[in-house]
C-alpha positions in Angstrom: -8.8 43.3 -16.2 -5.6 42.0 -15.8 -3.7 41.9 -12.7 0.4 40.9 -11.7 2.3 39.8 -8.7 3.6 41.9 -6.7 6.6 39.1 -6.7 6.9 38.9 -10.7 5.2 41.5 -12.8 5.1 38.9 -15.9 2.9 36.6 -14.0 -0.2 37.7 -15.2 -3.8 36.9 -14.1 -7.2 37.8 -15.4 -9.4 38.8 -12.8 -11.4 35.3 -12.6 -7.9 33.4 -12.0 -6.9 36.0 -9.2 -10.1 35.8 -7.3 -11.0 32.2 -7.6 -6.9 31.0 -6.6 -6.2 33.5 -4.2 -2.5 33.9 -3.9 -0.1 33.6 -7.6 2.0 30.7 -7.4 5.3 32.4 -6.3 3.4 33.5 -3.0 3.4 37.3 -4.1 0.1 39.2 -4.1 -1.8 40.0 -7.0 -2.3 44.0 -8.0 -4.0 45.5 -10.5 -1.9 46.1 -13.9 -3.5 49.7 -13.9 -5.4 51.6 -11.4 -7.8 53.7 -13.2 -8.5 57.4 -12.3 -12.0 57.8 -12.0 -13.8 60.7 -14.1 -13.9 63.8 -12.4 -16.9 65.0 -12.3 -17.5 61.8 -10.5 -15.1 62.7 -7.7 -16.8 66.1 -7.6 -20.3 65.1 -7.3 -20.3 62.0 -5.5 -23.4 63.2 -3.1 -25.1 63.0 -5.8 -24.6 58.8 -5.8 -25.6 56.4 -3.5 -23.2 53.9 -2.1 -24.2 51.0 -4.4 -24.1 53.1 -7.5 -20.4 54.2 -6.3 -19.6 50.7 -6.0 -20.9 50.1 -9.3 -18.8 53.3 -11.0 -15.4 51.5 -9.5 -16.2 48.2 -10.1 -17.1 49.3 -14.2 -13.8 51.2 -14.0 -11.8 48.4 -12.8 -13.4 45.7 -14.7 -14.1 47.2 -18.1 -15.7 44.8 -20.4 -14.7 41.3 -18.1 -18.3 41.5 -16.5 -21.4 42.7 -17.7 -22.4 46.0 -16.4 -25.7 44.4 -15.4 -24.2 41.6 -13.9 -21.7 44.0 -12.1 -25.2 46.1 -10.6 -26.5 42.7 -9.4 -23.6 41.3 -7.8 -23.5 45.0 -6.1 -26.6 45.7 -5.1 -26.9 42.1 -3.5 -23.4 42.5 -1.5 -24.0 46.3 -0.4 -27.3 46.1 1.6 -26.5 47.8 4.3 -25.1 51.6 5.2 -21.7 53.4 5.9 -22.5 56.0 7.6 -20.5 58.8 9.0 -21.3 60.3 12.6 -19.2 63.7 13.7 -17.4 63.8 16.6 -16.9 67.3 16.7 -15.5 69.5 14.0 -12.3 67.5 13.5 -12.6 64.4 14.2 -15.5 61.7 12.5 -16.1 58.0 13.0 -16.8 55.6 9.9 -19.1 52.7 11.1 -18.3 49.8 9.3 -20.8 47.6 11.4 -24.2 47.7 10.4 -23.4 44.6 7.8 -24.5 40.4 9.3 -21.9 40.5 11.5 -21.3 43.8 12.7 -17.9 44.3 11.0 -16.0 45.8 8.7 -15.4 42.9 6.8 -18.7 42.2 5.7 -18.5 44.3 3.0 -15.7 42.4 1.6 -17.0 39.0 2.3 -20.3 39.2 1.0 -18.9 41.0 -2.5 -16.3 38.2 -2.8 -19.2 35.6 -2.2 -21.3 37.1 -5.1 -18.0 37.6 -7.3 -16.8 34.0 -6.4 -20.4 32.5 -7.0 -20.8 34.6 -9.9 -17.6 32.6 -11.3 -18.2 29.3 -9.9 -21.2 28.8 -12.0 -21.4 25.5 -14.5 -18.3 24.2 -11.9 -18.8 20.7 -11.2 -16.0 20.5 -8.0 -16.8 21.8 -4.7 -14.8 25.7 -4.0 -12.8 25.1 -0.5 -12.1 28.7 0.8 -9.1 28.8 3.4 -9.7 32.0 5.8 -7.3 32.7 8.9 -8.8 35.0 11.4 -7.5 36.8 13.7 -11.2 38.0 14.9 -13.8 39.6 12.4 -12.8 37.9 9.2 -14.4 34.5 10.4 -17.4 35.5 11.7 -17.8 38.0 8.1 -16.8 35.3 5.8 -19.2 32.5 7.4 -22.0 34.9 7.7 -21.6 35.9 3.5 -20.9 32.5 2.2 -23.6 30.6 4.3 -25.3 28.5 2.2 -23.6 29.4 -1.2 -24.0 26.7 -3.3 -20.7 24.6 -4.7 -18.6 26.5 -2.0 -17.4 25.4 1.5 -15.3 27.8 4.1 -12.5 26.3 6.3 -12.1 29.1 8.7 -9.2 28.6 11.0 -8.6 30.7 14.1 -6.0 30.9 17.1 -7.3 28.9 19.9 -8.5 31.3 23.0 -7.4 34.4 21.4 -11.0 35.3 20.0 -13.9 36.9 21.8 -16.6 35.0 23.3 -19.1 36.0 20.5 -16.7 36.7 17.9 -15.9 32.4 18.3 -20.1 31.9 18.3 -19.8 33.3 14.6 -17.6 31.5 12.7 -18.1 28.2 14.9 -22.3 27.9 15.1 -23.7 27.7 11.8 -22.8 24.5 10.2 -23.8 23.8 7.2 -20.9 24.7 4.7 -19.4 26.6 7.2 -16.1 24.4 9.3 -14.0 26.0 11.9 -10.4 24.5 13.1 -9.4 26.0 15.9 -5.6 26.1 16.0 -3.2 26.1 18.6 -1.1 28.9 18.2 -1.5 32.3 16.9 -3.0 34.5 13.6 0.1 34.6 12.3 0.3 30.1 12.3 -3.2 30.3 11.2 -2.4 32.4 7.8 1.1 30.6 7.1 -0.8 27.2 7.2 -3.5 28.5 4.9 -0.8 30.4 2.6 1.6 27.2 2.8 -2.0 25.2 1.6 -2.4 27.3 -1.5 1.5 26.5 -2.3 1.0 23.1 -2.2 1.0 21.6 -5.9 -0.2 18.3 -5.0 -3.1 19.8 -2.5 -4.3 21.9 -5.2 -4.3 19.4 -7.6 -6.4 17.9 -5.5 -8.8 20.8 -4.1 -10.0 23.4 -5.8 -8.8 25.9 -3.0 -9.2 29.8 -2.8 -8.9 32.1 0.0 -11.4 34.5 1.7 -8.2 36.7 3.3 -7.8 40.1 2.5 -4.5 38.4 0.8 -7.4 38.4 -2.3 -7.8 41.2 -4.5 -11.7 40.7 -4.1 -11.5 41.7 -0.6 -9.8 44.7 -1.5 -11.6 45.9 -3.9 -15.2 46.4 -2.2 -13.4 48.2 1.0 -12.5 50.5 -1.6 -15.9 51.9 -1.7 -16.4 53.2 2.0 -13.7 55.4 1.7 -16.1 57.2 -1.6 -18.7 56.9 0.5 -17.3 58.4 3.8 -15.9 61.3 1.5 -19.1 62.0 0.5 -20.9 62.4 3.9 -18.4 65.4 4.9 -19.4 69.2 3.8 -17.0 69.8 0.3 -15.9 73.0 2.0 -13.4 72.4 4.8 -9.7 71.3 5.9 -7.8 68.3 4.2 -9.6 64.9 4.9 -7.7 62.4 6.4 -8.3 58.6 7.2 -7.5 56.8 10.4 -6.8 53.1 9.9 -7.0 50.9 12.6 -4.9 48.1 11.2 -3.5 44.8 11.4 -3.6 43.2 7.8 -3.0 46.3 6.7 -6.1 45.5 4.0 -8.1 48.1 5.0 -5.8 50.9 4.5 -4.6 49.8 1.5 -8.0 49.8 -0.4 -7.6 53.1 1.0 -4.5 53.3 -1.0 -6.5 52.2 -4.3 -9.1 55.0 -3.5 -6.9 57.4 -3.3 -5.1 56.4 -6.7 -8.2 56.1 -8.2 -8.6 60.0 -7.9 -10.3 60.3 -4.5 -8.4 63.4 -2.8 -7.3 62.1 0.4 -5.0 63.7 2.1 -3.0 61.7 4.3 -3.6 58.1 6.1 -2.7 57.4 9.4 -2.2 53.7 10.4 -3.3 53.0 14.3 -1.6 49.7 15.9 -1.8 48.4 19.0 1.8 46.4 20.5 1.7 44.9 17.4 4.0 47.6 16.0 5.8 46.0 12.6 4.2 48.9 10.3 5.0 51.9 12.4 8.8 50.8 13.5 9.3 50.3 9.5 7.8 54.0 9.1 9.9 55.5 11.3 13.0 53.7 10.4 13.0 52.0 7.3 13.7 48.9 8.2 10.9 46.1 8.0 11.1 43.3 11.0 8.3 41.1 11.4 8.1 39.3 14.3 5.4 36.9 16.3 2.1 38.7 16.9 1.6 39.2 20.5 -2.2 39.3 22.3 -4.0 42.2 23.0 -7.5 43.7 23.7 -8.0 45.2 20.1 -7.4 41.5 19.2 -8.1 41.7 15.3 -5.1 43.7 15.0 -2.8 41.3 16.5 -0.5 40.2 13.8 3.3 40.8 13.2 3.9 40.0 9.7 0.9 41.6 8.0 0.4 40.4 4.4 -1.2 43.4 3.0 2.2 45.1 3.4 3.7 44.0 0.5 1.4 45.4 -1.3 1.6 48.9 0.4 5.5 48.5 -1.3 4.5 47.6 -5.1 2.0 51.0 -4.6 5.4 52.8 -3.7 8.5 51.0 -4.5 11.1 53.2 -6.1 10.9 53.3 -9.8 8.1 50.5 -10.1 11.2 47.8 -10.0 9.5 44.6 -8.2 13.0 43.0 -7.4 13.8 46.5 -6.1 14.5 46.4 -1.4 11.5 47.0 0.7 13.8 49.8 2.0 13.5 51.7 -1.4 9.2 52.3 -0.8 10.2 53.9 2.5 10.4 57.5 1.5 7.6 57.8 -0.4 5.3 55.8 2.0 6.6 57.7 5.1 5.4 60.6 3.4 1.7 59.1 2.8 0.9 57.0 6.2 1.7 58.0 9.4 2.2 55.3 12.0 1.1 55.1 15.9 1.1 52.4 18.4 -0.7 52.0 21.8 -0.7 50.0 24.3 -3.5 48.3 25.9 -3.7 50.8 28.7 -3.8 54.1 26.7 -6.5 51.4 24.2 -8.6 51.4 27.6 -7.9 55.2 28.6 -9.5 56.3 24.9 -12.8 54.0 25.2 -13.4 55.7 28.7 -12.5 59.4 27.1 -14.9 59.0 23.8 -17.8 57.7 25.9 -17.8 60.8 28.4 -16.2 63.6 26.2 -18.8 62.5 23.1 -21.5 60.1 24.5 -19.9 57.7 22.0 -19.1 53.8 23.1 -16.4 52.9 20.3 -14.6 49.8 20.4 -11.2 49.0 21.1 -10.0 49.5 17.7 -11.5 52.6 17.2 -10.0 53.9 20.4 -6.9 53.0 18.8 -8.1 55.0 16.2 -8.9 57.6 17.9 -5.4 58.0 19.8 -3.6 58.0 16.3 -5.9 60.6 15.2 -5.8 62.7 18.3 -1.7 62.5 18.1 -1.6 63.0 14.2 -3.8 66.2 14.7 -1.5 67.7 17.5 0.6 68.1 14.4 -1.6 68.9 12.0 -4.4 71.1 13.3 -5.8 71.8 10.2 -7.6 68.8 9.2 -10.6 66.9 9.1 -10.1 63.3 10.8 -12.3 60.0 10.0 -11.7 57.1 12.4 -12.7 53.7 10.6 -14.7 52.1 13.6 -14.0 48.6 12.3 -16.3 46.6 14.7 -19.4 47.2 16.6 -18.7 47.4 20.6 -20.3 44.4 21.6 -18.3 42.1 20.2 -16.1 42.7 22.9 -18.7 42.4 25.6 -16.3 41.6 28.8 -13.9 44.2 28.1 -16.2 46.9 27.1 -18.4 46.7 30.4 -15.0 45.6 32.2 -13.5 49.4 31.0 -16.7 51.3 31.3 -18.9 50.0 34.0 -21.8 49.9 32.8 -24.0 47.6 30.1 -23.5 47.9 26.7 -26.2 47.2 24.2 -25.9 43.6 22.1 -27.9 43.5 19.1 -30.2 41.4 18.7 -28.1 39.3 15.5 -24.9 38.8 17.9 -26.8 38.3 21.0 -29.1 35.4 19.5 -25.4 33.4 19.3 -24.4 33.3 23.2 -26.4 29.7 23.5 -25.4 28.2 20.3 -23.2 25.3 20.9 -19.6 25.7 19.2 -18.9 23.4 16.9 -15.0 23.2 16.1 -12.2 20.9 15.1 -8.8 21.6 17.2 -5.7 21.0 16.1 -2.4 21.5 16.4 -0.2 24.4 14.4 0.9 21.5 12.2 0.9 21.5 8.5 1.2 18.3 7.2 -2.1 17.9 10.3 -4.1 20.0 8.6 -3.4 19.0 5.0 -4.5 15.5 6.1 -7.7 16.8 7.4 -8.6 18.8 4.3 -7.6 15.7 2.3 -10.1 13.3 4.0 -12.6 15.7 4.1 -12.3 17.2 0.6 
C-alpha cells in the first residue's frame, strides 16, 4: 500500500512509514494512492458478515500483500471486540452507537486498531514509540485506554485545561503507567498545533521516535471506515436512500465515511452536524474556507476551528485531482456530497430534552446535534433513511445531561469506577519551545 500527501503527491509513503510518523514532512496529510472498490457481491451481501470479518475484507483490500492476511485477522479481531449496533428511532431516522468500546466512544475503534497496527510494526524496535495525541474530549480517554500497557510505546496526551468533562479528564489523566497527560493552557486548537509543530521539528525527531494517535493518521481512519459497512448492514436492503449524520469536529469521522463510500458502499448523502464551531458549514455554503479559534461549547469534542481532517475532504474532491489546485475549486463537488448544519448550545439542549420524551432515548450532546442536522436535512428530503453517529455514551457528560433532563442518568460501571481516582497531570503553558523541553528531558 502506498499512500501520498495531500500537500505533494510525489511524496510517497508505504503504509508502515505513514502510520508509525504520523504527519509527511511538508505538514500535508497522507491519503491513499488508490481507493479500492470493494467486490460487489460483497456490498450486496454484507448481512451475511460479521463486523470483524468486514473489517478484515477492507483492510485485505486496502493493504494487498503489505500484511499477512492472518496477521491482518489477528490485529482485527483483537481491536474490534465490541459491537456497533444500530437502534431505530422511528422509520426515518436511526442512531449508530459508537460506545460500547473501553471508553464509551467512538474513538475506540480507531485507537485500539492503530495500537495493534503500531505494535504490530514496532516489533524488533529497540527505541521507545512517543505518540503525541491532542484532545479535545474522547480521543484521550480512547487512546490511553488502547495503548495501556503496550510494550515499547508511551502516549503524551495533551488536552486544553478546563475545557474537558469531569470524567472525560479521569480517563486520559488516572492510569499511569505509559500513559502522561499535559494539560495545556489554552484550547484544542493550541493543543494540535503544538503536537503538529513537534512532528515538524527535525532536530526533535531526530531525537524521538514520535508518531501521533490523531485522526491526522491514516490508521485512525481507516478502522472508522468499518462502522459505516456495518451500520449499512443492520438497515432492511429495501427502503429510501441511506444517509449518514456526522457529528463532527475533526472532520475524521466523516471522512472515513468518505473512504466507505468510495470504496463502493452506496451512501447517499452525508450530513455534517456542528455546533458554534461552524468553519465546515460557512465553507459549504459559501466556498470560502476561514478557520478561526475554536470557541467552548457543551458538545465539547466538537470544539475546534481549523479542523485537520478537512484537507483531506479537498484531495477526495479537488477539481481535476491537481493538489496545488485552491481549496475553492473542491467546493462544488463537496457541496453536492455533505450538507452542513450548525447549532447552538440552546437548540443542542432543546434536542436531548425532545429525543428522550418523543423516543425514550437519552443521547448525548453530540448526537442531539446530530439529530437537529438530520431533522433539518430531512425537512428537505423526506424520502430518506437517516443514521445519527452517537459518538459518545451520555454519561460522559454527567452535569449537563442531568442539568438538561432532570433526572439521573445511568454511569457504567467502567467510567464510574474513575470519579475517585486521583488526576495525575503535568500543566503547562501553550508554549512550544515548553513543551519540547519537557519531551526532551523526559524522552
Amino acid at each position: 500500500m502506498k499512500l501520498y500527501s495531500t500537500r505533494n503527491k510525489e511524496n510517497i509513503a508505504d503504509l508502515k512509514e505513514a502510520v508509525m510518523k504520523g504527519l509527511p514532512d511538508d505538514n500535508g496529510l497522507y491519503m491513499p494512492e488508490s481507493i479500492p472498490k470493494l467486490p460487489q457481491d460483497f456490498i450486496n451481501n454484507l448481512s451475511d458478515y460479521s463486523f470483524q470479518e468486514i473489517g478484515i475484507t477492507i483492510c485485505k483490500e486496502l493493504f494487498g500483500d503489505y500484511i499477512p492476511a492472518s496477521d491482518i485477522e489477528q490485529i482485527i479481531n483483537k481491536a474490534l471486540e465490541f459491537p456497533a449496533p444500530v437502534v431505530q428511532l422511528d422509520e426515518h431516522r436511526y442512531i449508530l452507537e459508537l460506545f460500547h468500546g473501553p471508553s464509551l466512544a467512538f474513538k475506540d475503534f480507531g485507537a485500539r486498531f492503530m495500537a495493534q497496527l503500531m505494535g504490530y510494526f514496532n516489533k524488533g524496535e529497540d527505541d521507545k514509540l512517543v505518540i503525541l495525541v491532542a484532545t479535545s474530549g474522547d480521543t484521550g480517554g480512547a487512546v490511553a485506554a488502547g495503548f495501556y500497557q503496550t510494550l515499547g510505546i508511551e502516549v503524551v496526551i495533551l488536552y486544553p485545561s478546563g475545557k474537558v468533562s469531569t470524567l472525560q479528564e479521569k480517563q486520559l489523566t488516572t492510569l499511569g503507567h505509559n500513559i502522561t497527560a499535559l494539560e495545556v493552557d489554552g484550547t484544542f486548537d493550541d493543543c494540535q498545533a503544538l503536537v503538529k509543530k513537534a512532528f515538524l521539528d527535525p532536530d526533535l525527531t531526530s531525537r524521538i521516535r514520535l508518531s501521533s494517535a490523531n485522526s491526522i493518521n491514516i490508521a485512525r481512519l481507516i478502522p472508522q471506515s468499518f462502522y459505516y459497512f456495518e451500520a449499512f448492514k443492520q438497515l432492511p436492503k429495501e427502503g429510501h436512500p441511506i444517509v449518514f449524520c456526522v457529528p463532527s469536529g475533526n472532520f475524521g469521522n466523516l471522512t472515513a465515511g468518505l473512504l466507505a463510500q468510495r470504496m463502493g458502499l452506496p451512501i447517499a448523502h452525508f450530513i455534517a452536524a456542528t455546533n458554534k464551531n461552524d468553519v465546515v458549514p460557512s465553507y459549504l455554503d459559501s466556498g470560502q474556507y476561514e478557520p478561526r479559534p475554536s470557541e467552548r461549547t457543551l458538545s465539547n469534542a466538537m470544539d475546534v476551528g481549523n479542523p485537520s481532517n478537512f484537507a483531506r475532504m479537498v484531495d477526495i474532491y479537488r477539481a481535476f485531482e491537481e493538489v496545488d489546485s485552491p481549496i475553492e475549486s473542491a467546493w462544488g463537488d463537496m457541496r453536492n456530497a455533505i450538507s452542513g448544519f450548525a447549532y447552538s448550545d440552546s437548540a443542542t439542549e432543546s434536542a436531548v430534552l425532545e429525543v428522550s420524551k418523543k423516543y425514550d432515548y437519552t443521547i448525548d450532546p453530540h448526537g442531539a446535534v446530530g439529530y437537529l442536522a438530520l431533522e433539518e436535512y430531512q425537512n428537505e428530503h423526506p424520502n430518506t433513511r437517516g443514521i445519527i453517529l452517537e459518538t459518545a455514551h451520555p454519561s460522559k457528560f454527567l452535569d449537563d445531561m442531568e442539568r438538561i433532563l432532570g433526572r439521573e442518568v445511568e454511569v457504567p460501571e467502567r467510567l464510574s469506577v474513575l470519579k475517585d481516582r486521583e488526576k495525575k497531570a503535568h500543566y503547562t503553558e501553550n508554549d512550544y519551545d515548553d513543551f519540547r523541553s519537557w519531551l526532551l528531558n523526559n524522552y
